[in-house]
PyMOL CGO cylinders between C-alpha atoms (Angstrom):
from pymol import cmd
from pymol.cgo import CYLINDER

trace = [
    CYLINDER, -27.64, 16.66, 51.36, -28.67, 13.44, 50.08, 0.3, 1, 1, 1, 1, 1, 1,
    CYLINDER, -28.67, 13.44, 50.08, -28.64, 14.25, 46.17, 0.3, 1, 1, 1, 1, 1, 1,
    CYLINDER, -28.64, 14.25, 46.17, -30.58, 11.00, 45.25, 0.3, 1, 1, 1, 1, 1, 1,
    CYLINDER, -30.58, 11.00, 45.25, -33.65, 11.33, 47.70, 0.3, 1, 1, 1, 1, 1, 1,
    CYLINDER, -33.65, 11.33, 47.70, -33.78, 14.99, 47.10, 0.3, 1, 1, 1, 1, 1, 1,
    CYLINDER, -33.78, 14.99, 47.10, -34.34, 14.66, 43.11, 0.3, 1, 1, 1, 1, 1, 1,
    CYLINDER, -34.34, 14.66, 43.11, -34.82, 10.82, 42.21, 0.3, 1, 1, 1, 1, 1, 1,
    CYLINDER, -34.82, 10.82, 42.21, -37.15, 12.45, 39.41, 0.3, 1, 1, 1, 1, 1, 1,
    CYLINDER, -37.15, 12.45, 39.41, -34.86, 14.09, 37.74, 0.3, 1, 1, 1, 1, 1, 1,
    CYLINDER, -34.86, 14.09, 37.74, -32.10, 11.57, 37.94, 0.3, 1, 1, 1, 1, 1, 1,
    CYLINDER, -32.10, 11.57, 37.94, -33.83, 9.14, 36.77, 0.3, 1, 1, 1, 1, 1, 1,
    CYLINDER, -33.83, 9.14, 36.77, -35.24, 11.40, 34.02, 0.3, 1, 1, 1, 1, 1, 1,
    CYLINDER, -35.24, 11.40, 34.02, -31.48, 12.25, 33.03, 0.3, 1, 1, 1, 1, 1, 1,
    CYLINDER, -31.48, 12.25, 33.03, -30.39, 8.12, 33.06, 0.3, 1, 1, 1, 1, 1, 1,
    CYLINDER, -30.39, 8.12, 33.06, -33.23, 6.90, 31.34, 0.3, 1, 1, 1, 1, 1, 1,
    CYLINDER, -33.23, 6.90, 31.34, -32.76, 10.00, 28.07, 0.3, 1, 1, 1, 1, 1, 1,
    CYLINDER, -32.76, 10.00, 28.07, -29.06, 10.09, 28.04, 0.3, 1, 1, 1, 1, 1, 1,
    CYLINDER, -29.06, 10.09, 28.04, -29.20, 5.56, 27.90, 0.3, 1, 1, 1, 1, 1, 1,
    CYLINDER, -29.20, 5.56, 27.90, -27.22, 4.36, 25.25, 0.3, 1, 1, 1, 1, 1, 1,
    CYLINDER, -27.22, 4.36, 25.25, -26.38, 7.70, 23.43, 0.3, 1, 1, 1, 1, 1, 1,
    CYLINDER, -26.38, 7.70, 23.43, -25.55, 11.49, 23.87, 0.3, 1, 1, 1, 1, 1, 1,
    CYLINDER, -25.55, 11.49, 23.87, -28.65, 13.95, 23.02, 0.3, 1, 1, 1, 1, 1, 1,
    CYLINDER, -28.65, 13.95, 23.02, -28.77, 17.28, 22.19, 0.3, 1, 1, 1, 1, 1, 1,
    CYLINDER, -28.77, 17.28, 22.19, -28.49, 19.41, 25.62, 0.3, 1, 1, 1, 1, 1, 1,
    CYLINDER, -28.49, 19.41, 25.62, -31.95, 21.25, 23.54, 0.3, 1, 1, 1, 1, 1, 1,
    CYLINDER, -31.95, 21.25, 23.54, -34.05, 17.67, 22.88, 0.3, 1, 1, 1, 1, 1, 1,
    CYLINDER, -34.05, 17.67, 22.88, -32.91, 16.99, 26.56, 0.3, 1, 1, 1, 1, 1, 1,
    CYLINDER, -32.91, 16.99, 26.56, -34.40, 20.37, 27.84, 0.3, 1, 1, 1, 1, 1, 1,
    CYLINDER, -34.40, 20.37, 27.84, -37.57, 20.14, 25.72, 0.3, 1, 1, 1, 1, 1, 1,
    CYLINDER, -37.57, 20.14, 25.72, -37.77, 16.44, 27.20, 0.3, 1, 1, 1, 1, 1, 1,
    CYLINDER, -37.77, 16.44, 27.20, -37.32, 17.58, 30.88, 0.3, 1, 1, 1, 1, 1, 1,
    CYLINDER, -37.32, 17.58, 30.88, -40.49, 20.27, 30.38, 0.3, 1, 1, 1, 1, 1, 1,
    CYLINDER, -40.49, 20.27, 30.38, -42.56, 17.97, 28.26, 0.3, 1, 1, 1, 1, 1, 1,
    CYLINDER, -42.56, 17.97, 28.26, -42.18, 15.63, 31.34, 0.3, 1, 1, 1, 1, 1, 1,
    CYLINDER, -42.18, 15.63, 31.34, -43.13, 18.36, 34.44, 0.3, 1, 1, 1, 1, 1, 1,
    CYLINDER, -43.13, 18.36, 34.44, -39.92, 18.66, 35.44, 0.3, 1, 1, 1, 1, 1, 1,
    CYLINDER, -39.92, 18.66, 35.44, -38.80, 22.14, 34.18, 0.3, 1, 1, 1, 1, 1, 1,
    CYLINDER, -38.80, 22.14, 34.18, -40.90, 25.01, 34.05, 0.3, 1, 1, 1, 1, 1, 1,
    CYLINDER, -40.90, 25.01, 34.05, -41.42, 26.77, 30.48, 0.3, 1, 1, 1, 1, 1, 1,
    CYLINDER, -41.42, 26.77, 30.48, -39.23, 29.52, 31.09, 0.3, 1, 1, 1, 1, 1, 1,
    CYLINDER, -39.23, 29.52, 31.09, -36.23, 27.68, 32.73, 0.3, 1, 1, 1, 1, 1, 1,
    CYLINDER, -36.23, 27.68, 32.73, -32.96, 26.90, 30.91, 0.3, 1, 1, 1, 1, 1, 1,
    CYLINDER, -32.96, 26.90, 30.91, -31.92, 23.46, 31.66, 0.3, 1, 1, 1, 1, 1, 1,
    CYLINDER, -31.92, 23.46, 31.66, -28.23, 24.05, 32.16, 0.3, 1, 1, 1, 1, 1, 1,
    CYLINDER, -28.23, 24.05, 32.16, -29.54, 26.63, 34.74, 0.3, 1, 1, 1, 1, 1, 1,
    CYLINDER, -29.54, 26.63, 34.74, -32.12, 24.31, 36.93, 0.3, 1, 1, 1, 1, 1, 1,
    CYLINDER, -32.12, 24.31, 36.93, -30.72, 23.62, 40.18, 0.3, 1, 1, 1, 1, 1, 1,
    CYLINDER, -30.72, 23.62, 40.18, -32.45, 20.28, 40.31, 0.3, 1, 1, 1, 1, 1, 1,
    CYLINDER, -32.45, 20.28, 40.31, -30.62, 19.32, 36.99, 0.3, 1, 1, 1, 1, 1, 1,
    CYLINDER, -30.62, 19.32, 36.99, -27.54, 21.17, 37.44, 0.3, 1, 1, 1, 1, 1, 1,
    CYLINDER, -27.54, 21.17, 37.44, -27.00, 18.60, 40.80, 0.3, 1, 1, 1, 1, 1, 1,
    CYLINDER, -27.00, 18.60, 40.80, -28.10, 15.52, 38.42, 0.3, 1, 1, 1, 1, 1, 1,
    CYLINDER, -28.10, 15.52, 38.42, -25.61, 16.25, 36.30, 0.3, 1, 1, 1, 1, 1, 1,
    CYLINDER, -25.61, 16.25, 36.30, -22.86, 16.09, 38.65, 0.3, 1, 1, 1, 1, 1, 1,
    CYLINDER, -22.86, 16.09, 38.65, -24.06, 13.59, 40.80, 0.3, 1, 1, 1, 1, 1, 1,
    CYLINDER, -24.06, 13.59, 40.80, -24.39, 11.05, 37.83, 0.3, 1, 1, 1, 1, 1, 1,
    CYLINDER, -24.39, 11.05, 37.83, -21.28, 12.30, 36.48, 0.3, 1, 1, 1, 1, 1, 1,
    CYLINDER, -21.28, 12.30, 36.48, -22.56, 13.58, 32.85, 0.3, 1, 1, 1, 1, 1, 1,
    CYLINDER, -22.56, 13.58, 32.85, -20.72, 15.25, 30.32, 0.3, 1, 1, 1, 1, 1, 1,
    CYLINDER, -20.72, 15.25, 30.32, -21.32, 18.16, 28.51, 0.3, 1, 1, 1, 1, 1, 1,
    CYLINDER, -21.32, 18.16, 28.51, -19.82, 17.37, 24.57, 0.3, 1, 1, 1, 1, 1, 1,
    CYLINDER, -19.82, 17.37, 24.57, -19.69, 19.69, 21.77, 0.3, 1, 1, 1, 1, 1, 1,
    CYLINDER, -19.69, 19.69, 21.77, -19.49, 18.73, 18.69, 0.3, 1, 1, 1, 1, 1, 1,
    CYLINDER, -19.49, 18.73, 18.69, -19.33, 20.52, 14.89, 0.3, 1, 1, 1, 1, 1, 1,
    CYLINDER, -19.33, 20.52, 14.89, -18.00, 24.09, 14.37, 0.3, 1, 1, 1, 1, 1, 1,
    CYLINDER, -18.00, 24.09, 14.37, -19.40, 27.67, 13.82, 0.3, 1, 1, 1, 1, 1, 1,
    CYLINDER, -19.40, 27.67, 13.82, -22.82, 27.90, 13.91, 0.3, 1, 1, 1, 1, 1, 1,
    CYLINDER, -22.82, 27.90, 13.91, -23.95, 24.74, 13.33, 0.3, 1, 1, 1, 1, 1, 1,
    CYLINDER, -23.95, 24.74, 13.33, -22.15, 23.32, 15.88, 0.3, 1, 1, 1, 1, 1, 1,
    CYLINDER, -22.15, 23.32, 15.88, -24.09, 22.00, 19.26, 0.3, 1, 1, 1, 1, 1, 1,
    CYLINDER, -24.09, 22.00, 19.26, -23.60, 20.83, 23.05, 0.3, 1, 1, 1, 1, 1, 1,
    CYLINDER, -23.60, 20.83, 23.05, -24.77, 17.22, 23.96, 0.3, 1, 1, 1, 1, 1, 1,
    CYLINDER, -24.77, 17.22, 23.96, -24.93, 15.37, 27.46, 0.3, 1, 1, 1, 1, 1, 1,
    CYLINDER, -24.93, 15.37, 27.46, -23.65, 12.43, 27.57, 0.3, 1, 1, 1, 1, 1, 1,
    CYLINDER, -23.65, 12.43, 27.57, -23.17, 9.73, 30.06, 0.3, 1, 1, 1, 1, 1, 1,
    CYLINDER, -23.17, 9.73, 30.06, -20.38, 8.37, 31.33, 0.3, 1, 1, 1, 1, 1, 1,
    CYLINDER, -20.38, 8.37, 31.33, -19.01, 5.04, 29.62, 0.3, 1, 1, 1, 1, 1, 1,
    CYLINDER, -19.01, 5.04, 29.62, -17.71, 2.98, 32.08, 0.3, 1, 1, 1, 1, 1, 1,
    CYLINDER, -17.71, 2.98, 32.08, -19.67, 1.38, 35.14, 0.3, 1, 1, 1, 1, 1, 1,
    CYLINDER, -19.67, 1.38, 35.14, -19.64, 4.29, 37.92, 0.3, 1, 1, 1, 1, 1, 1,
    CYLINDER, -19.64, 4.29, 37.92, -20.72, 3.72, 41.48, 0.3, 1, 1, 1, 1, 1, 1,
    CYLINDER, -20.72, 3.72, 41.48, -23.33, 5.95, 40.92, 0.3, 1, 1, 1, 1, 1, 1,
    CYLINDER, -23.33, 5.95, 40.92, -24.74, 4.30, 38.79, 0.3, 1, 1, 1, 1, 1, 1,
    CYLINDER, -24.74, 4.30, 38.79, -24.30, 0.96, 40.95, 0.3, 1, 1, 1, 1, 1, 1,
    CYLINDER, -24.30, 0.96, 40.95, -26.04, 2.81, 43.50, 0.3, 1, 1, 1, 1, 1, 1,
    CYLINDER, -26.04, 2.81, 43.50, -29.46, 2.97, 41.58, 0.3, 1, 1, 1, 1, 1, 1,
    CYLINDER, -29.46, 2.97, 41.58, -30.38, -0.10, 40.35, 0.3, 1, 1, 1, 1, 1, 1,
    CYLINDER, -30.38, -0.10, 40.35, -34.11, 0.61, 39.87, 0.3, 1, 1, 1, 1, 1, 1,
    CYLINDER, -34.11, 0.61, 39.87, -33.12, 2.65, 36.55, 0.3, 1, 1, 1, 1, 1, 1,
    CYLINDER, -33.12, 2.65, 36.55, -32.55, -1.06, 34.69, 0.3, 1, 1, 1, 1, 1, 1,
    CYLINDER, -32.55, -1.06, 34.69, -34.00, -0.34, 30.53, 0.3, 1, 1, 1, 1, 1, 1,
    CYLINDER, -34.00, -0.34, 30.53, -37.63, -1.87, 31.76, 0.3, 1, 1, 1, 1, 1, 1,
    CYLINDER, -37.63, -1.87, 31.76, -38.39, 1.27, 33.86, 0.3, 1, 1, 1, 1, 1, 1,
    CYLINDER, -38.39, 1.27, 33.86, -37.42, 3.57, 30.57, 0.3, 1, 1, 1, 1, 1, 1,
    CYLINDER, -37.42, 3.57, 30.57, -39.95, 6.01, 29.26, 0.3, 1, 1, 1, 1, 1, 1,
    CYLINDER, -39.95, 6.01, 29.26, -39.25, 5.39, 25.45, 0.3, 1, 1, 1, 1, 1, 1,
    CYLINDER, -39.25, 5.39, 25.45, -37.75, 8.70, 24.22, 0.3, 1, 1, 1, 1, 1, 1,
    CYLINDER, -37.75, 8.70, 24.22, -39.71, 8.96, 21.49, 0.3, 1, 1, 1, 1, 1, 1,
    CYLINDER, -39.71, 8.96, 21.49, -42.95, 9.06, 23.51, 0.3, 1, 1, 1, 1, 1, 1,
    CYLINDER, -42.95, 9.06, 23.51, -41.21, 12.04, 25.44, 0.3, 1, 1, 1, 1, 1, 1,
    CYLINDER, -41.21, 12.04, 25.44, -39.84, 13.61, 21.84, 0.3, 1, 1, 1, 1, 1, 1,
    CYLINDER, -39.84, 13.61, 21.84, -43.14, 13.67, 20.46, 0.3, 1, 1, 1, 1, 1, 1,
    CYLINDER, -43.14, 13.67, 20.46, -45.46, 14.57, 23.48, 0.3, 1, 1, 1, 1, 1, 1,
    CYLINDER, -45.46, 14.57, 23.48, -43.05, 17.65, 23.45, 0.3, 1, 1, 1, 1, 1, 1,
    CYLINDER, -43.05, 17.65, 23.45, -43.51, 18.32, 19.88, 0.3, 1, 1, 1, 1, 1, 1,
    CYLINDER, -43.51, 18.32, 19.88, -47.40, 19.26, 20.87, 0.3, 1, 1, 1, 1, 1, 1,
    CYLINDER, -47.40, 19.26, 20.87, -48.61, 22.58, 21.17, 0.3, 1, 1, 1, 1, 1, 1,
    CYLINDER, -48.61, 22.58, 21.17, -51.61, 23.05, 23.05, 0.3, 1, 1, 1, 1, 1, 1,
    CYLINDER, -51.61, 23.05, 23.05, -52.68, 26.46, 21.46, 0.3, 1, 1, 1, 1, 1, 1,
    CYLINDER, -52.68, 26.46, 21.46, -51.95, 25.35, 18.33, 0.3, 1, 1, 1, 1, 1, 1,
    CYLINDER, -51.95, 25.35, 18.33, -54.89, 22.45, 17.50, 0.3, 1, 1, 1, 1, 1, 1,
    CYLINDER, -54.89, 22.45, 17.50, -55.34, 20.44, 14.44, 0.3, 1, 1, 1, 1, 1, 1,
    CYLINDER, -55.34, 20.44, 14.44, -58.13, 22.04, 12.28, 0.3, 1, 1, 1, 1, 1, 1,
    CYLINDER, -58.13, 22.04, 12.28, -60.25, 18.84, 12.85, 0.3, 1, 1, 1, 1, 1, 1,
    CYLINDER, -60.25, 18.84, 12.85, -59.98, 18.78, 16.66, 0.3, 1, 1, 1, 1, 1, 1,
    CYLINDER, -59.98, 18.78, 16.66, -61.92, 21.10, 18.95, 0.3, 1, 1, 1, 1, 1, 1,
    CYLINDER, -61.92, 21.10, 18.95, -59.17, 23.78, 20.68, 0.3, 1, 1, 1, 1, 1, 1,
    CYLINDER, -59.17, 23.78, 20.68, -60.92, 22.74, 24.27, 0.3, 1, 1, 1, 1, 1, 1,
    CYLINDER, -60.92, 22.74, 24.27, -60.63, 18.70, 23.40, 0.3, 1, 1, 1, 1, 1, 1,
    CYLINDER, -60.63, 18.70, 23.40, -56.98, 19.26, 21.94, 0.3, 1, 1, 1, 1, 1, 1,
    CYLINDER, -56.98, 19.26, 21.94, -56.29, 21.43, 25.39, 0.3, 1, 1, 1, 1, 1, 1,
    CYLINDER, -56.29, 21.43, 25.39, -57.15, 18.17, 27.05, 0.3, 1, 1, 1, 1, 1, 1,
    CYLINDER, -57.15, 18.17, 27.05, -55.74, 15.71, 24.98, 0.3, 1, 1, 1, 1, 1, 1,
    CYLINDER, -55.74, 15.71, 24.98, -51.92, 17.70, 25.02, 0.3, 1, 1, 1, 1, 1, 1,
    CYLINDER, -51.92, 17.70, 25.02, -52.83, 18.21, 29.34, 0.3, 1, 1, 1, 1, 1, 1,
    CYLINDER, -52.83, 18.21, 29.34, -53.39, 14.08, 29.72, 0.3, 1, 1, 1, 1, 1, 1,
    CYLINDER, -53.39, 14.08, 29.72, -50.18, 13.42, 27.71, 0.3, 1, 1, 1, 1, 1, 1,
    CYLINDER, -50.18, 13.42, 27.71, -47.83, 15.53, 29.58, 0.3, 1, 1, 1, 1, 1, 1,
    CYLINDER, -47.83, 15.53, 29.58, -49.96, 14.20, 33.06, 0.3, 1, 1, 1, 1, 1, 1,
    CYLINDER, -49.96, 14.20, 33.06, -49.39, 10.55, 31.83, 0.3, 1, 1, 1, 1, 1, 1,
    CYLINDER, -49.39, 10.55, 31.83, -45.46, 11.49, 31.48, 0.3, 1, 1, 1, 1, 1, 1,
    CYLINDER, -45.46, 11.49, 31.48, -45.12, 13.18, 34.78, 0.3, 1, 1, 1, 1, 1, 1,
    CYLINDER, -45.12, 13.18, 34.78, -42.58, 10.81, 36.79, 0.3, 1, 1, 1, 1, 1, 1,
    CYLINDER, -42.58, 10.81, 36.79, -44.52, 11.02, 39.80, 0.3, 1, 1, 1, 1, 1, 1,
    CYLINDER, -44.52, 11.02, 39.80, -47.25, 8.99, 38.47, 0.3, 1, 1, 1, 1, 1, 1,
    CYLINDER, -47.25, 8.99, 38.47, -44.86, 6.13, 36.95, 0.3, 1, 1, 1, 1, 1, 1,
    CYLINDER, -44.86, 6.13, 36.95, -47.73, 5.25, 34.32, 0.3, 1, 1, 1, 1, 1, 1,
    CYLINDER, -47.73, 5.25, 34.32, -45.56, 5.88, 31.22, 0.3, 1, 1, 1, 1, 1, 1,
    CYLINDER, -45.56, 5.88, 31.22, -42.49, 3.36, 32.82, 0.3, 1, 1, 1, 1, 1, 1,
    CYLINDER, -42.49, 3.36, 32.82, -45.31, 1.22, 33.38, 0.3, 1, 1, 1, 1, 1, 1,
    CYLINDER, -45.31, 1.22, 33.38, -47.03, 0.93, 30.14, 0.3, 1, 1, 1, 1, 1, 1,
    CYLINDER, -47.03, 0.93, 30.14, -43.60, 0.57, 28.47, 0.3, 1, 1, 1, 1, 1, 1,
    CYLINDER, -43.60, 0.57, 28.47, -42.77, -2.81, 31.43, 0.3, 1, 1, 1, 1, 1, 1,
    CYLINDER, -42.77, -2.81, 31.43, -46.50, -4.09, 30.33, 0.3, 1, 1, 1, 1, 1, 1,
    CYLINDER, -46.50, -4.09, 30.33, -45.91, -3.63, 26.38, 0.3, 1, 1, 1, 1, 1, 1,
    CYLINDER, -45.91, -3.63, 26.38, -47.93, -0.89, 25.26, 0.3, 1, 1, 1, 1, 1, 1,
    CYLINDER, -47.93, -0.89, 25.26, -46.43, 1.15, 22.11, 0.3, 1, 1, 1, 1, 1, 1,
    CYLINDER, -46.43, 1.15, 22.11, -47.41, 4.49, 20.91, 0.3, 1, 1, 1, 1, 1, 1,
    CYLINDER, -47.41, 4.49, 20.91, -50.29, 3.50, 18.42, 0.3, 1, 1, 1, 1, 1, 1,
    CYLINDER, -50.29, 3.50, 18.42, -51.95, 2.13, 21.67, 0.3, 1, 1, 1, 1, 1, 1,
    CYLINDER, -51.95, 2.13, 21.67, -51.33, 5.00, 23.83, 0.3, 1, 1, 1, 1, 1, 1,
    CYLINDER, -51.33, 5.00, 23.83, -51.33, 7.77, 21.33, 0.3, 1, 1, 1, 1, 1, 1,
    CYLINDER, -51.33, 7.77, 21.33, -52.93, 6.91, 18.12, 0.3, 1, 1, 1, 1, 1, 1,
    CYLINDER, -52.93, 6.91, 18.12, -55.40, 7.73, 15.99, 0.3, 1, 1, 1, 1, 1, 1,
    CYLINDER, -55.40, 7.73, 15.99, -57.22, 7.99, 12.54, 0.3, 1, 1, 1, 1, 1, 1,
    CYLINDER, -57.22, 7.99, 12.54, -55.46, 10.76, 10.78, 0.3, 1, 1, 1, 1, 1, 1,
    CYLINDER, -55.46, 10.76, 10.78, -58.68, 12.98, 10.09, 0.3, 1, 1, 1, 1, 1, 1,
    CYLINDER, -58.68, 12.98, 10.09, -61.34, 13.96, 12.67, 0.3, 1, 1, 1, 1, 1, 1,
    CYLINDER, -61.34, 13.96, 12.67, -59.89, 10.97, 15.38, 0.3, 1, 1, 1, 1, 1, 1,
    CYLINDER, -59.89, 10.97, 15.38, -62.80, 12.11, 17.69, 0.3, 1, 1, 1, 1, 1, 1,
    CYLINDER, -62.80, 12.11, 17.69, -65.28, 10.40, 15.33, 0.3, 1, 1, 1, 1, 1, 1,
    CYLINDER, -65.28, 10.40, 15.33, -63.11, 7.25, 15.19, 0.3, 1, 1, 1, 1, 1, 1,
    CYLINDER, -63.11, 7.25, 15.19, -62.84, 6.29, 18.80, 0.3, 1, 1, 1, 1, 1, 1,
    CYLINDER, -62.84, 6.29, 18.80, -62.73, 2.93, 18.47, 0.3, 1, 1, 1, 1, 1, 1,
    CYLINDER, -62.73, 2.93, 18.47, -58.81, 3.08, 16.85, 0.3, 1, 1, 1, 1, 1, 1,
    CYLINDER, -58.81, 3.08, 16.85, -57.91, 5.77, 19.08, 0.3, 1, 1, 1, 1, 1, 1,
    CYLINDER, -57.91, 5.77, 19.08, -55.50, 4.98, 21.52, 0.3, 1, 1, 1, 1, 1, 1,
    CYLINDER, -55.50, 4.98, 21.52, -55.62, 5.15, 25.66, 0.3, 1, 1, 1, 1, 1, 1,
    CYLINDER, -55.62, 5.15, 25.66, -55.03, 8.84, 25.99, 0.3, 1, 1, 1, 1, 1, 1,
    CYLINDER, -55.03, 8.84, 25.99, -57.43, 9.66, 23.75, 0.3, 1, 1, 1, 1, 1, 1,
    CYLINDER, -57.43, 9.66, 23.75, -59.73, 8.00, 26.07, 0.3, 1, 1, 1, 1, 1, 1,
    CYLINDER, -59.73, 8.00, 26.07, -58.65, 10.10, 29.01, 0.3, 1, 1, 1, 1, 1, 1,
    CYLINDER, -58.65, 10.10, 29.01, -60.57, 13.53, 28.16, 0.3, 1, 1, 1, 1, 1, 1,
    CYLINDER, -60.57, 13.53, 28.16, -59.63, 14.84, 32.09, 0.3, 1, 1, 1, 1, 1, 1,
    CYLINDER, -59.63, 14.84, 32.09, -60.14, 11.57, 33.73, 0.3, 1, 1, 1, 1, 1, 1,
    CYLINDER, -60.14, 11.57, 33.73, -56.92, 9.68, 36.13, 0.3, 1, 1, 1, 1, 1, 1,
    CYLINDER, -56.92, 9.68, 36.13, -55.83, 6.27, 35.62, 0.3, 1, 1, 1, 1, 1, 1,
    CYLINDER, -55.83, 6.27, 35.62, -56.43, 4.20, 38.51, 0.3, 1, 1, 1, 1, 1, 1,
    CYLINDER, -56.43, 4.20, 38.51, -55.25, 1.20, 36.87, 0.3, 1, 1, 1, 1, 1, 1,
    CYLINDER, -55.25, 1.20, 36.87, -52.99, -0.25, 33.70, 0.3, 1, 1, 1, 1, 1, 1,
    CYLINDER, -52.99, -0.25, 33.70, -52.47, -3.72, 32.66, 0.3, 1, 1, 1, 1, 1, 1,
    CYLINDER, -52.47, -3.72, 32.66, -50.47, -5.61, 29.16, 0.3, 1, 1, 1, 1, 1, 1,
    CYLINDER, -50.47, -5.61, 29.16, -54.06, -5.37, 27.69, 0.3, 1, 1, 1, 1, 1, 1,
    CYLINDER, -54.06, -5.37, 27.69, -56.83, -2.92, 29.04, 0.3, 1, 1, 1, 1, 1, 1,
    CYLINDER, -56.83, -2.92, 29.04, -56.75, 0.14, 31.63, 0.3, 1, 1, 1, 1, 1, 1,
    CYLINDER, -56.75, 0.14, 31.63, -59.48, 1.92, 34.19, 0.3, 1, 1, 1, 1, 1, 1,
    CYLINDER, -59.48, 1.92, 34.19, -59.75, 5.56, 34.04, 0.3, 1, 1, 1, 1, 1, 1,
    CYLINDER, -59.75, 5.56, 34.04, -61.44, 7.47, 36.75, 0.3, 1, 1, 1, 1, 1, 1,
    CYLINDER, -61.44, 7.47, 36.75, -64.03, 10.31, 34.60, 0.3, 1, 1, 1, 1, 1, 1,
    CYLINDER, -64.03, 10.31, 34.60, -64.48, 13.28, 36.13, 0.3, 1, 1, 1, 1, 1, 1,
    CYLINDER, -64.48, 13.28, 36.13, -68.60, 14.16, 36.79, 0.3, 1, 1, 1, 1, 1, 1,
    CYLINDER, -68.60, 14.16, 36.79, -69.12, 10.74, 36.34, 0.3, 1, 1, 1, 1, 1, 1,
    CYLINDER, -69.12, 10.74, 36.34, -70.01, 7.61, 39.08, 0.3, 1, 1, 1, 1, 1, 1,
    CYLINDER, -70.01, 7.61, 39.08, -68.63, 4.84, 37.04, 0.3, 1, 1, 1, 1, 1, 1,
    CYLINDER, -68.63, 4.84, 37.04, -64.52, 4.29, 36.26, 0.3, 1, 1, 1, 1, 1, 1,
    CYLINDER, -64.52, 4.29, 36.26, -64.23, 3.55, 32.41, 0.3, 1, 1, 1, 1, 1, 1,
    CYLINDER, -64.23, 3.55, 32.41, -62.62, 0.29, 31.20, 0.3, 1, 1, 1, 1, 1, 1,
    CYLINDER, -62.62, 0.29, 31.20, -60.53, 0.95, 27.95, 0.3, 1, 1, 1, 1, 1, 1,
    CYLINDER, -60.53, 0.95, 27.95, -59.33, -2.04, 26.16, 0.3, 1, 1, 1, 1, 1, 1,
    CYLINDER, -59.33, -2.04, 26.16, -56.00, -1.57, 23.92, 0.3, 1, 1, 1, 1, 1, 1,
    CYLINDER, -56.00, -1.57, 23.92, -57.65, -1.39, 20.02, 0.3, 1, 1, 1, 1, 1, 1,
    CYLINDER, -57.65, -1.39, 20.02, -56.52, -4.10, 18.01, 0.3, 1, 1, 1, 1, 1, 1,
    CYLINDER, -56.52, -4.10, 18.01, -56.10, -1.68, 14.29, 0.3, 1, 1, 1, 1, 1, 1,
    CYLINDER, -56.10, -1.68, 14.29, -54.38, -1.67, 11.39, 0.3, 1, 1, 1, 1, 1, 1,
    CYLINDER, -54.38, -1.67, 11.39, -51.35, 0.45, 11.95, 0.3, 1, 1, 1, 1, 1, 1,
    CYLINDER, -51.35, 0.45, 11.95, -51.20, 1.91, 8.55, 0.3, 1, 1, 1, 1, 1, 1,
    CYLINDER, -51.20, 1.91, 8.55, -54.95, 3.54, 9.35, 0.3, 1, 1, 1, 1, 1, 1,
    CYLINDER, -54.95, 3.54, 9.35, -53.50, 4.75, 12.03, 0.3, 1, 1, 1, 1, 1, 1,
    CYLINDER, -53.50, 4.75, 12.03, -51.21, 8.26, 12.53, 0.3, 1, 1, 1, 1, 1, 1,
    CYLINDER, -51.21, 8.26, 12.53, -49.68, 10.08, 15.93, 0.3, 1, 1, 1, 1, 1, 1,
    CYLINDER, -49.68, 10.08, 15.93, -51.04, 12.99, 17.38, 0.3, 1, 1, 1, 1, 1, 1,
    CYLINDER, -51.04, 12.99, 17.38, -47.61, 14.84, 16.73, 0.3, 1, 1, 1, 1, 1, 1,
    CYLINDER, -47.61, 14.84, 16.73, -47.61, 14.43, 13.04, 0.3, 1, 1, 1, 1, 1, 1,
    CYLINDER, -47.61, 14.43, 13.04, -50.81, 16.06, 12.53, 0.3, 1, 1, 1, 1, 1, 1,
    CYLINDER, -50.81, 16.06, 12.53, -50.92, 19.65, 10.96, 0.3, 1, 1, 1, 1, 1, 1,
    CYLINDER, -50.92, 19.65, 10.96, -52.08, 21.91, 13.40, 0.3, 1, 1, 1, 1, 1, 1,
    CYLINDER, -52.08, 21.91, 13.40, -54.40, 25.06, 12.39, 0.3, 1, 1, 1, 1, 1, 1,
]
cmd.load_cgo(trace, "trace")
């Protein structure tokens, strides 16, 4: 079996978390299902699709501290391996940062913030985890073009449905599909609607600003 064509996803998933640094094998898990690609009830370490991207890219499992308090990392291997000379397309530009993956999994989408609607936070928490899933490539390609958090996921800190105008692109989305992203503005398809919605990155003051996964939910 070729491992690489069968699971590209989750290989590249793997590369792009474990670059640089060793995680937590639980950060790493609640990465994988905040991105689609493991299913809420499956341990990680159990996944076949993961268990095979582990081996094939030749990761290690670390643990580190004692008793209790002590935890298992992944970590990738040091040296140049031909594995990983034999996918070059996984270069730092096509990284999903991890902290847009950390915090998208932080959301709850039963859980909404007193000042948000449950059926608009429903939405909101559904676009984010859409706009991560690998298959779609529009979170690697936001990060190529320049977009940061604040533009993707921002928004005033109280009630950010009355302050669309400083709320970032996937606030925007409410159930539509991105047919389009460039360094500066985006197209979004709306559903029940016959005309595709620019959105053009806010220019805001950052300290107005605050991320969906630092608000308190009810």
């Amino acid at each position: 079996m070729n491992l690489r064509r069968a699971e590209p996803d989750v290989i590249d998933f793997l590369r792009a978390t474990l670059a640089g640094r060793a995680h937590p094998v639980t950060k790493v898990e609640a990465s994988a299902r905040a991105a689609g690609l493991l299913g809420e009830a499956q341990s990680i370490t159990d996944a076949k699709a993961f268990k095979q991207a582990k081996k094939f890219l030749r990761i290690r499992s670390v643990r580190v501290g004692f008793g209790p308090r002590s935890q298992w990392l992944w970590e990738l291997p040091r040296e140049n391996t031909p594995s990983a000379k034999a996918e070059p397309q996984a270069a730092p530009a096509h990284r999903i940062p991890s902290d847009w993956v950390e915090g998208i999994a932080c959301l709850d989408a039963d859980r909404a913030p007193p000042d948000v609607p449950r059926h608009r936070w429903r939405q909101f928490v559904s676009d984010c985890h859409n706009f991560l899933s690998p298959s779609e490539d529009w979170a690697a390609r936001a990060a190529r073009l320049g977009w940061d958090a604040i533009g993707l996921f921002g928004c005033a800190p109280r009630r950010p449905l009355d302050y669309s105008a400083s709320a970032g692109l996937l606030w925007a989305m409410n159930g539509g599909r991105l047919v389009e992203l460039h360094r500066d503005w985006a197209v979004i398809d709306m559903p029940l609607q016959t005309r595709q919605r620019v959105f053009y990155r806010r220019n805001v003051e950052r300290n107005k600003i605050s991320l969906p996964w630092t608000k308190k939910a009810a």
